[in-house]
Structure formats: C-alpha cells, structure tokens
C-alpha positions in Angstrom: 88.5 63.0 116.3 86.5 65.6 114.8 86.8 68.1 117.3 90.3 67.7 117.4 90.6 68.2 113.1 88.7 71.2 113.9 90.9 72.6 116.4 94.1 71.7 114.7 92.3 73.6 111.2 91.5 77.3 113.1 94.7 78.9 113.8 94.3 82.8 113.8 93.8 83.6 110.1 92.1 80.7 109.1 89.4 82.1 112.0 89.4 85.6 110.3 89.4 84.5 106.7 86.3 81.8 108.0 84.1 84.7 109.7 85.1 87.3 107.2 83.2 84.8 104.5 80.3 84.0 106.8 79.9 87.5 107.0 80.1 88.1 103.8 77.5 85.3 102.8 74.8 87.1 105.1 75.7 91.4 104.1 75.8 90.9 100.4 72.5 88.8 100.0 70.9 91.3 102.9 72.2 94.1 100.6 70.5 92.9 97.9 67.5 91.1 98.7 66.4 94.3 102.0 67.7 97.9 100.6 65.8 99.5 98.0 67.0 99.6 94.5 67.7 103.7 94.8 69.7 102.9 98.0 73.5 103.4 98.4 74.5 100.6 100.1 72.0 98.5 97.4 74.2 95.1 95.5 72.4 95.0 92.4 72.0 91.2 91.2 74.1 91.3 88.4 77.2 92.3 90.7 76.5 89.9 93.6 76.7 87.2 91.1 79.9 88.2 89.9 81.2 88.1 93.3 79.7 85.2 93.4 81.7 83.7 90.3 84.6 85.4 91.9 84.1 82.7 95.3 83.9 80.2 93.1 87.0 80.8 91.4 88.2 81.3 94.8 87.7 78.2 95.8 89.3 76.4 92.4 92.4 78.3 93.6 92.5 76.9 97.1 92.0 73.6 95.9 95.1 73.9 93.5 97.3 75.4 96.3 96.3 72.0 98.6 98.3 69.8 96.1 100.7 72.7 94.3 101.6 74.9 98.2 101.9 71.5 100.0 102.5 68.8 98.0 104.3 69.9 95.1 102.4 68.8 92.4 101.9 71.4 89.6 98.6 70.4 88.1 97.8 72.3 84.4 94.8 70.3 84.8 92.0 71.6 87.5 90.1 73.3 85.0 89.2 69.7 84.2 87.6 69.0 87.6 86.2 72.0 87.7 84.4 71.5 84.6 83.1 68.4 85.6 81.7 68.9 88.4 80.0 72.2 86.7 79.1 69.8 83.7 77.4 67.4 86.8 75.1 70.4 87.9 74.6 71.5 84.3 72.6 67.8 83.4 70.5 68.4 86.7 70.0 71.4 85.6 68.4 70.6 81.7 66.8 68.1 83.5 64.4 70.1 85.1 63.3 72.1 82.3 61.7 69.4 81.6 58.5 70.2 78.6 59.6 73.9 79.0 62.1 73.4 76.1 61.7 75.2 73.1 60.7 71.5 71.4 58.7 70.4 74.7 60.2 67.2 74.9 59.6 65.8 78.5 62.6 63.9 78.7 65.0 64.7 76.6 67.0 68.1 76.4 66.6 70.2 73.2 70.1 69.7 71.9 69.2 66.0 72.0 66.0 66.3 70.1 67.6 68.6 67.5 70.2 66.3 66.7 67.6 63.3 66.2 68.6 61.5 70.1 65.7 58.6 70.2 66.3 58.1 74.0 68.3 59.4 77.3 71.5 58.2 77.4 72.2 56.1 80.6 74.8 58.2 82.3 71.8 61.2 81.9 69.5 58.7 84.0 69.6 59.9 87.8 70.2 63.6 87.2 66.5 64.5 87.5 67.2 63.9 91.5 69.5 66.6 93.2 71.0 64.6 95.6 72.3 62.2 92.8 73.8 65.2 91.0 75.8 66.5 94.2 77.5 63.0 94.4 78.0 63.2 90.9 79.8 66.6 91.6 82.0 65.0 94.0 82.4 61.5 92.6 83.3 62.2 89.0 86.2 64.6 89.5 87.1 62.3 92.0 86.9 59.5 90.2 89.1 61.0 87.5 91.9 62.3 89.7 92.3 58.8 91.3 92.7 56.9 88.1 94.9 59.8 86.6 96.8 59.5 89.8 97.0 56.2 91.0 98.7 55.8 87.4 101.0 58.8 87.6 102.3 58.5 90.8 102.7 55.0 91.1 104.9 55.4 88.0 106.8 58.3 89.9 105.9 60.8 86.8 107.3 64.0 88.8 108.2 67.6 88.1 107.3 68.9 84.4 106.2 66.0 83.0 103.2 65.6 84.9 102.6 69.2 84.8 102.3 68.1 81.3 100.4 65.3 81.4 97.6 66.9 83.3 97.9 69.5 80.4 97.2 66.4 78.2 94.6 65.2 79.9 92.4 68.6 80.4 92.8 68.6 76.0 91.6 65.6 75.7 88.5 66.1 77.3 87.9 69.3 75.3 88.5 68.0 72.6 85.8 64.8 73.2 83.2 67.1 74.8 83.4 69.5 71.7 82.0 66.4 69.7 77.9 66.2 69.5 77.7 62.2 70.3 79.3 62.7 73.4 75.5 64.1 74.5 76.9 67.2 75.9 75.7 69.6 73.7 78.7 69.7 72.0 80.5 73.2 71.3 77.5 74.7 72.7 77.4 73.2 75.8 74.1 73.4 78.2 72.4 76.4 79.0 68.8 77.6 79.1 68.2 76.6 82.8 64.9 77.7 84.4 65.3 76.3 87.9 67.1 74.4 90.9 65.5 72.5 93.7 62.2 74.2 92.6 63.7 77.7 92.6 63.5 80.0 89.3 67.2 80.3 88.8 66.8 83.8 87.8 65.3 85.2 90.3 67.2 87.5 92.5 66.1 84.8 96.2 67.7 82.1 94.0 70.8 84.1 93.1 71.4 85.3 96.7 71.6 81.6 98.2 73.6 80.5 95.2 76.3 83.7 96.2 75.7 82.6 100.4 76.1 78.7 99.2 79.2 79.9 97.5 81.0 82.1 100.4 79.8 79.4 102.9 81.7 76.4 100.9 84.7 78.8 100.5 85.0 78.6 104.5 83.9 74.8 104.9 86.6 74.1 102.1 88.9 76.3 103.7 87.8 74.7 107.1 89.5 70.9 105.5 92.3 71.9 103.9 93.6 74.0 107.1 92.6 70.6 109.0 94.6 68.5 106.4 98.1 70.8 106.2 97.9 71.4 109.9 97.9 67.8 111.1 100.6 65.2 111.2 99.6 63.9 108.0 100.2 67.9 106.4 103.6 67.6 108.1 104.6 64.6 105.5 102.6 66.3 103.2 105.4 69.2 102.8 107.9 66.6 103.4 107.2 65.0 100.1 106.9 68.4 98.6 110.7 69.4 99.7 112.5 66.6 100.2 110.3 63.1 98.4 112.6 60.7 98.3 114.0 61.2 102.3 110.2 61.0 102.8 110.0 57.6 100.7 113.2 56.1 102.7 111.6 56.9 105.9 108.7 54.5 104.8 106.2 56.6 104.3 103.9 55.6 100.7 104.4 59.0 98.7 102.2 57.4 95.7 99.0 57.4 98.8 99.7 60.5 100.0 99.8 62.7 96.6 96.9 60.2 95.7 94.5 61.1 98.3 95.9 65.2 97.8 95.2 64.6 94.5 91.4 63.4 95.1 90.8 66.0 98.2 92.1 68.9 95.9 89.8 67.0 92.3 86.6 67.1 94.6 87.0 70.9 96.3 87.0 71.9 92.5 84.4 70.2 91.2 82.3 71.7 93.7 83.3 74.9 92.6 82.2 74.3 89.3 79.1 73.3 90.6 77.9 76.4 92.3 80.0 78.3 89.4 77.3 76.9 86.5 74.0 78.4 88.2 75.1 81.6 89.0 76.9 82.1 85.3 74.0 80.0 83.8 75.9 77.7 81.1 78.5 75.0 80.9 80.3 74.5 77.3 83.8 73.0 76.7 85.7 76.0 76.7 85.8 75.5 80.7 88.9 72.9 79.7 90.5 74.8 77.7 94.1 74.6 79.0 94.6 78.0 79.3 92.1 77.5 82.2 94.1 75.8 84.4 97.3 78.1 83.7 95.3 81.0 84.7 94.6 79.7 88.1 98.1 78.8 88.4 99.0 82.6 88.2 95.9 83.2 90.7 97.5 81.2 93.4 101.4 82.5 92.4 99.7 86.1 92.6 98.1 85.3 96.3 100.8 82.7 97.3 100.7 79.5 97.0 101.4 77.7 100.1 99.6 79.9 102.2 95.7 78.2 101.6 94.0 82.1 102.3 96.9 83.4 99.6 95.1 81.9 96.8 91.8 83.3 97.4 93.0 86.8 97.7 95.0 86.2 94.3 92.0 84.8 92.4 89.6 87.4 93.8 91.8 90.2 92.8 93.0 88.9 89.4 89.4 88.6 88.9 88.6 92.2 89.8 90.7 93.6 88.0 90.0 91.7 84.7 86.6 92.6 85.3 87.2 96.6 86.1 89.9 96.5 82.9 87.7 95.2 80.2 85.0 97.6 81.3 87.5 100.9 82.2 90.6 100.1 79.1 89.5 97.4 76.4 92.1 98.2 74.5 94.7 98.2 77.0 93.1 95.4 79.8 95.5 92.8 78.6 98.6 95.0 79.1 97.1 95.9 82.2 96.7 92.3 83.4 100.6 91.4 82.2 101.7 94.1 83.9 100.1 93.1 86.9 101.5 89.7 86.5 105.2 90.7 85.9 105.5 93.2 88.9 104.3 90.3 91.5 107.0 88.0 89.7 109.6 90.6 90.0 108.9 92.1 93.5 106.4 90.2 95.1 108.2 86.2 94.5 106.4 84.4 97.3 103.3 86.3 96.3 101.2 89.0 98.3 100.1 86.9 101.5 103.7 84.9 100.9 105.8 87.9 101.2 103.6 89.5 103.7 104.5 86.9 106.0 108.0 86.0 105.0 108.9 89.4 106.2 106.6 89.2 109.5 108.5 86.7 110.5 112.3 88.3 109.4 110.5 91.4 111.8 110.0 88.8 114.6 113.3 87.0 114.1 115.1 90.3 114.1 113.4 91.7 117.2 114.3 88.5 119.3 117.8 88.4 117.8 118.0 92.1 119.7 116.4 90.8 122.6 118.6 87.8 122.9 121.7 90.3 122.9 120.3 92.7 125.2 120.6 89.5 127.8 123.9 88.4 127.0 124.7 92.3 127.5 122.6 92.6 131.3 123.4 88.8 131.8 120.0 88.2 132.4 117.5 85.7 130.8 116.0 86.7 127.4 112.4 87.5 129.0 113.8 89.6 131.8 115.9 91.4 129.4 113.0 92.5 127.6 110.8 93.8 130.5 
C-alpha cells in the first residue's frame, strides 16, 4: 500500500523538485559548515537561515494549495496553524532554558515570573520532552482544523463566507494570544532560546540541520500531497473542487473529504512553523495577523495554485524579492512588490508554473492536431504519419 502511494506520488517533476531539495539540504549546509569564511562559494549563517525561513514558508504555501489547487477551499486562515505549530516548538523551546533565564527560575519562563505566575500552567506540562512537542506540532493545528471543519462543512459554509470565517477565526486567536493570562507571553511572544535537543541554537551546526530539516520536510511534504492528488481519492478531490454537488449526488461524503484536506493541509503547516521558530528565533502574535494568511494566498496565486511545486516557487520568490527590495529600494520595495503582483495577475493568470504548463500542453495539442491531419492527408495511421 505504501509502495504503491509512493509510486502514484513521483511523476516527473515531483522527482526533480524532491532531488533538487535533497540536494539542496546537503550543498548549502556543506557550503557553510566546510569552505572557509574568505571563500567564494562560502553561505554565511545569516543567509542560509533565510533560505531556510524561505523553505518554510514554502512549505506553508504547499500546504494551502492541497485544500485551495484541489479542493477549493480558500482558507484566510493558515497563518493560524502555522502559528501554532511554531507556538508548539516555541514552549519546548523556553523550556529548556531552564535556570539560564535572566530571573533563574528552574521552571517557569521569565515572562511568567515577571508577571507574578506562582506555578506552570498545565497545558506548559510535557513541553520539557521533544517528542511531546512534535505531536503537539501536529496535533494542535490538527485539532483545530477538524473542529473548525467538521462544523463548517457539515453546515455546507462554501465560497466567500468561509474564506471569511477562517479570516475570523485567525483574529480571534490574535486577539486572545496578545492578552498576558493566556501564558504566552502576550504581545511579546517567546524568544530568548538557548538550545534544541541539546544543541546551542545559535550555533552555525545547529542552524545548518535546522535549514537540511527544513528542505528535507519540503520534499517528504511534497512526497504526501503528490500521493494524495494523484490517487483515486485526489481524483474526487478536484471533483468536489469543480463540480461539489455532482460529487455529493454521486454519494460521495464531500463534508469527509474537505475535512480530512482540511486536517492534512492544518498539520503540513504547523510543521512549518515549527522548523520556522528556531531558525528565526521568536514566536509572538503577529504570526496571526490576517494579513498573514493573505500573503500566502498571493504566494501560491504567484507560483500557481493547483500545481503543488507552483506554490513553492511563488513563495520562494515573493520572498526574495521582498528580501533584496527592502535592502536595494526601501522607499520604493512596496511599489516594487505591487507591481510584481499586478503583472502576474494581468499576464501570468494561472500563475508562473500554471501558465507554463497550460501552454505546454496547447504546444502538445497543437502538434498532434498536425500530426493527426498529416494522416488523414497520407491515409495512414497517426504514428506512421509522423515517422
């Protein structure tokens, strides 16, 4: 059953997008860690854990185009799974600093012993053990996105409104982990780390298997969702995108299959936050801010949705080039960025990988269309025709 998810998942570019990461998880942290700092081909730290936030927010994107490409489901609302499941590694990470807080409490973060906390609160008990915090990543976004969805879709909340709703919902937990008795540092967040699994999280050993950790969950992600859309199941999948209620008359459960989307896609980006909060080295509440989530709509619109490697293109390039404008134009990076965003809208609809392939394939049509009528004009069969 495996074996055959796995062969289903690697058609061509899948393959080439899967060893261009794996690649690309072993040459940058080679770069780095084994040529000398004077050295051309050198990655200083700082940039490989850019790229690094840049796979991350990579993988955010695939995991919207899973339920936006196939399903249909415009979520405003990712940025709030990605924030949990950064918030998740966040509390293991406070945990091990352990007495090396500035007040040298054992136990309790500082932002709890500035603000007078007597004792842990429960849902801080576990997060001293890594393995407890990695279910935590996957379980608490997941958790959310089935009772958001088994809600929503059940009550056949479609189009705008639950693009809205997720909108909603992303607010309302700014809004509540902004207040200090929530114990998540509040506006403020949590920040400070010193290590992970034993590690010094600065150090540059650390920061390279955070980057490879990154890449190398990019291509296991990409890995699933390939396996999902490619099967029989990814088949009904776009069904219910194009066409839900023929879907629904055929039988099929739409509510369980945008559910279990719903969950996949929740999961993939909480473990993008995850891997996102080491690397950038603090987690706060602006993470669910709703402009979040709309800018990683326009990463998977600028890539294409639809197209699972689309989406990572699009949010490593936005990314770039936010990066080189702020750096290169200050003044002008936002005009920059609009522009960039207009021209794909106006000439690039389906996106970059979108139209890329939308006009393979008119090439390919057109070219058998002339093959076909170079038979009918020989009179013999299409193949023949073309030798």
């Amino acid at each position: 059953m495996i074996t055959g998810f796995i062969l289903r998942a690697l058609e061509g570019r899948i393959i080439v997008a899967i060893a261009i990461l794996m690649g690309v998880a072993v040459l940058i942290p080679a770069l780095n860690l084994l040529t000398p700092e004077d050295s051309f081909f050198h990655i200083p730290t700082y940039a490989m854990a850019l790229m690094g936030k840049y796979l991350c927010y990579a993988l955010l994107a695939l995991a919207l185009d899973l339920v936006w490409g196939y399903c249909g489901i415009l979520s405003l609302g990712h940025g709030a799974f990605f924030a949990l499941g950064g918030y998740a590694m966040g509390m293991y990470l406070m945990r091990q600093i352990g007495s090396r807080g500035v007040y040298g409490n054992p136990v309790l973060p500082d932002f709890m012993v500035f603000l007078n906390w007597k004792e842990l609160p429960w849902f801080w008990h576990g997060f001293n053990m890594f393995p407890f915090a990695m279910v935590m990543v996957l379980f608490v976004p997941g958790l959310l996105a089935f009772v958001f969805g088994w809600f929503a879709f059940r009550s056949r909340v479609n189009g705008v409104y639950l693009s809205i709703i997720t909108q909603a919902m992303t607010y309302a937990l700014l809004l509540a982990f902004f207040r200090n008795d929530m114990g998540f540092g509040g506006n403020n967040g949590l920040t400070d780390f010193k290590e992970i699994i034993g590690f010094n999280v600065q150090a540059g050993g650390t920061r390279a298997v955070l980057f490879a950790a990154s890449a190398l969950m990019l291509a296991l992600c990409l890995l699933i969702a390939s396996g999902i859309v490619n099967s029989k199941f990814g088949k009904v999948l776009v069904g219910v995108r194009d066409a839900e209620s023929r879907v629904r008359f055929l039988g099929y459960r739409v509510e369980n299959i945008k559910l279990f989307t719903f969950v996949v896609s929740a999961m993939m980006a909480g473990i993008a936050g995850a891997l996102f909060v080491p690397q950038v080295g603090i987690i706060n509440p602006g993470e669910f801010a709703p402009a979040n989530s709309i800018e990683v709509v326009v990463w998977t619109a600028v890539g294409g949705r639809g197209t699972l490697i689309g989406p990572i293109i699009g949010a490593i390039l936005v990314n770039a080039g936010k990066s080189y404008f702020t750096g290169a134009f200050p003044d002008l990076w936002l005009f920059a960025l609009g522009g960039l965003f207009i021209g794909v809208t106006l000439f690039l609809p389906k996106g970059i990988v979108g139209t890329i392939q939308q006009r393979w394939t008119a090439r390919n049509d057109l070219k058998a269309a002339a093959e076909a009528e170079k038979g009918r004009d020989t009179g013999l069969p299409v193949g023949q025709a073309a030798e």
